[in-house]
N, C-alpha and C positions, 0 to 999 in steps of 0.2 A: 071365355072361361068364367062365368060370372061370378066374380066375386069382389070386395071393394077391399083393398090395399091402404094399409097406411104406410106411407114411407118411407120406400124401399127404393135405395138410390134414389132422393129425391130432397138432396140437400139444396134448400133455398130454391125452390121452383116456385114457391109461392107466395115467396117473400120472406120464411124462417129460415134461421144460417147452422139451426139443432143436428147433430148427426142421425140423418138419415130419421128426422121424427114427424116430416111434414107429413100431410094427405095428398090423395088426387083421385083427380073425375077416378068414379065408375066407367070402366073399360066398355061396359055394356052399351053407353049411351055416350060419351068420346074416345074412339080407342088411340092410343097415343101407345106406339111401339118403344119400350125404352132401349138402350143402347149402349153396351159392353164392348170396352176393345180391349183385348184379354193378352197379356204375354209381353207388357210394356216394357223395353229395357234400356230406353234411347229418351232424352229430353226432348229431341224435336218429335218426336213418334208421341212424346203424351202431350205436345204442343197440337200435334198436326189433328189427332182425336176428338182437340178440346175444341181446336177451331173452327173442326167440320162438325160441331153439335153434339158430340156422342155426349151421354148423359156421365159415363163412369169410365176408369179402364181400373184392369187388373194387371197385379203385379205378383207374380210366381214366386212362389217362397219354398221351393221344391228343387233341391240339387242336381235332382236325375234329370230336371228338365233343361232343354237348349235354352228354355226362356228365361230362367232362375236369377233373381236376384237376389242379392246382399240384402241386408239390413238397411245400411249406407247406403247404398243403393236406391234403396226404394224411396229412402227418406227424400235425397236430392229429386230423384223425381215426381213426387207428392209435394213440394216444394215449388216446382216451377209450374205446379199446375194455377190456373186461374180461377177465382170463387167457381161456384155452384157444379163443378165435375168432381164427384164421389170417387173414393180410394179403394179397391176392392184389392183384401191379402187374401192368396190362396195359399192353402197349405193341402199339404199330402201326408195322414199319418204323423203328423210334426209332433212334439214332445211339448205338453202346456206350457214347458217353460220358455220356451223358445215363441210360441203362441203370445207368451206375455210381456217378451223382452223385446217382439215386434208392435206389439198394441205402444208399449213405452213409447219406444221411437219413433215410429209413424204414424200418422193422424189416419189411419185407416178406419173407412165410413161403415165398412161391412166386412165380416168374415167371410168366406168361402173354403168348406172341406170338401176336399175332392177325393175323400180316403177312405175308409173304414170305418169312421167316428162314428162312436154311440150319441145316443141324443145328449146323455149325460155329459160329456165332454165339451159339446158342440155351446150347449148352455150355459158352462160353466163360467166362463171369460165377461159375462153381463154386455156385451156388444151382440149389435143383430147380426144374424150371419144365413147362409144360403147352406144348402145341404147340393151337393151334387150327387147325381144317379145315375149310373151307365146303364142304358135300357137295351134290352133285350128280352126278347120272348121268355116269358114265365116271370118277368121281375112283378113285383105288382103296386103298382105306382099309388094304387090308393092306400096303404101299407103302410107305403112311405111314409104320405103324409102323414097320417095317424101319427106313426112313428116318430116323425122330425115337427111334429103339432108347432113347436117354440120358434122355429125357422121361420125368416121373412119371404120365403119359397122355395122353391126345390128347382135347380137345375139341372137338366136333362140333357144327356152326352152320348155321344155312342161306345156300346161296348167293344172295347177291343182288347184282348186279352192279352197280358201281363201291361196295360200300359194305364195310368190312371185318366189321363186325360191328353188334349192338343194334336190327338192326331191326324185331323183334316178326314175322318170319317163320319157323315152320316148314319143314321139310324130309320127305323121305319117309324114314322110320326103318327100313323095310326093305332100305334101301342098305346099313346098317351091317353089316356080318359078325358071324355067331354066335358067331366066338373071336378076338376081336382079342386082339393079344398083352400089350395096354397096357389099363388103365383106361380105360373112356369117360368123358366127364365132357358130357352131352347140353344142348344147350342150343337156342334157337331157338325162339321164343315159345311157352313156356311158361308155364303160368298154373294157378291153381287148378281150372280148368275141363278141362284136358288132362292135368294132370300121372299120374294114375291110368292111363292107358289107354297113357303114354309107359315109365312106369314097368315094368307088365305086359308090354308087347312089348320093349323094351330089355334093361331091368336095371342099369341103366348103374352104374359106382360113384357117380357124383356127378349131381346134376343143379344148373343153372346158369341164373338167372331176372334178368332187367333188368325189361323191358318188362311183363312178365305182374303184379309186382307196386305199380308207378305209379298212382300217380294216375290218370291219360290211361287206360289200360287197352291191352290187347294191340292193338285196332282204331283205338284214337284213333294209336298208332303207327305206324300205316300211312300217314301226313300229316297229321293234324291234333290230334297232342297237343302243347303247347307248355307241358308238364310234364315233360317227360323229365329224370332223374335226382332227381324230387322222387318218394320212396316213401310208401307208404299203410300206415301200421302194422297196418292190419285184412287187407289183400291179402298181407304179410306171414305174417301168423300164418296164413291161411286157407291158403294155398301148404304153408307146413311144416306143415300138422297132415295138409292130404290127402296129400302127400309119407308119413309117419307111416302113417296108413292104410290106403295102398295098400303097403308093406312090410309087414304085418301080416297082409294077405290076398293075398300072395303065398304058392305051395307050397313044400314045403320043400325 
């Protein structure tokens, strides 16, 4: 997706410890897949993340979801994480103030709106933050970006109707345009078993997994896992190593 990123999830990879102000390679000429484990609610689960490499995890700031956490919450676990793994708050919709009462308390590296938000809003808080986009035919992703210009890139979800996001559904990846102007950051059930062949067509800078690496598994998500936001330290590590991988036998 050619274009050169500064800094997006990429606390102290290169030696600065800035939120989220570092550089890196051009994707074009090293591609280096970054890595989200989304739906954190467990200290050993953002232990088990950090020690199988993932670059960030995210932490749900959305009460409708199974993953959601507190304030408190999110704090103790941004807490026990280890230097250079970035903090990612998602919100849904969330009311600025609560937006600012969570920046307060938690040392979170990046925003993430998974809602409705105008760019206006998205901007307001002076933290980078990610725009997410539930794709479906007619969306028009170059739009987007136009649109969300300020964002450190746009993540890409599937749409499924009435739910904002974590649903363990896929999307059709050839909706995505060849040169968006922003970082993709591809998400939508993703698992060990997809991630290769997502990777290969995409390229995306980040890729971004909840559901793929549970307990319950990607299908038990589709209604009947009643594990959601409990992680599988083995679906973990298997996720980041084919992630790994399939960057490896990617062309140059």
């Amino acid at each position: 997706m050619g274009y050169k990123v500064d800094g997006m999830m990429e606390r102290g990879k290169d030696g600065e410890m800035g939120r989220a102000e570092s550089s890196i390679l051009n994707p074009e000429s090293s591609h280096v897949t970054r890595i989200k484990i989304c739906g954190i609610t467990r200290v050993e689960d953002a232990l088990a993340a950090a020690h199988c490499g993932a670059d960030a995890i995210g932490l749900v700031f959305y009460e409708r979801s199974p993953r959601h956490v507190g304030i408190a919450q999110a704090a103790q676990l941004a807490a026990a994480l280890p230097p250079f793994v970035s903090v990612v708050g998602l919100f849904v919709n969330a009311a600025e103030a609560f937006v600012r009462e969570a920046l307060a308390q938690v040392p979170l590296d990046l925003l993430q709106f998974h809602g409705d938000e105008s760019p206006e809003f998205c901007a307001q808080f002076a933290s980078p933050y990610l725009k997410a986009i539930r794709v479906k035919a007619g969306v028009d992703l170059l739009q987007c970006a136009s649109d969300f210009r300020t964002a450190k890139g746009l993540l890409l979800d599937a749409h499924v109707e009435g739910i904002p996001g974590g649903t363990g559904a896929t999307f059709d990846w050839s909706l995505i345009p060849p040169h968006l102007p922003l970082p993709v950051i591809l998400s939508g059930g993703l698992a060990a078993e997809n991630i290769a062949a997502a990777i290969k067509q995409v390229r995306p800078y980040a890729v971004d997994v909840s559901s793929g690496v549970e307990s319950g598994g990607v299908e038990a998500s589709k209604g009947i896992n009643t594990l959601k936001g409990i992680k599988d330290a083995a679906k973990i590590a298997r996720f980041i190593q084919e992630v790994k991988q399939a960057d490896v036998r990617l062309p140059g």
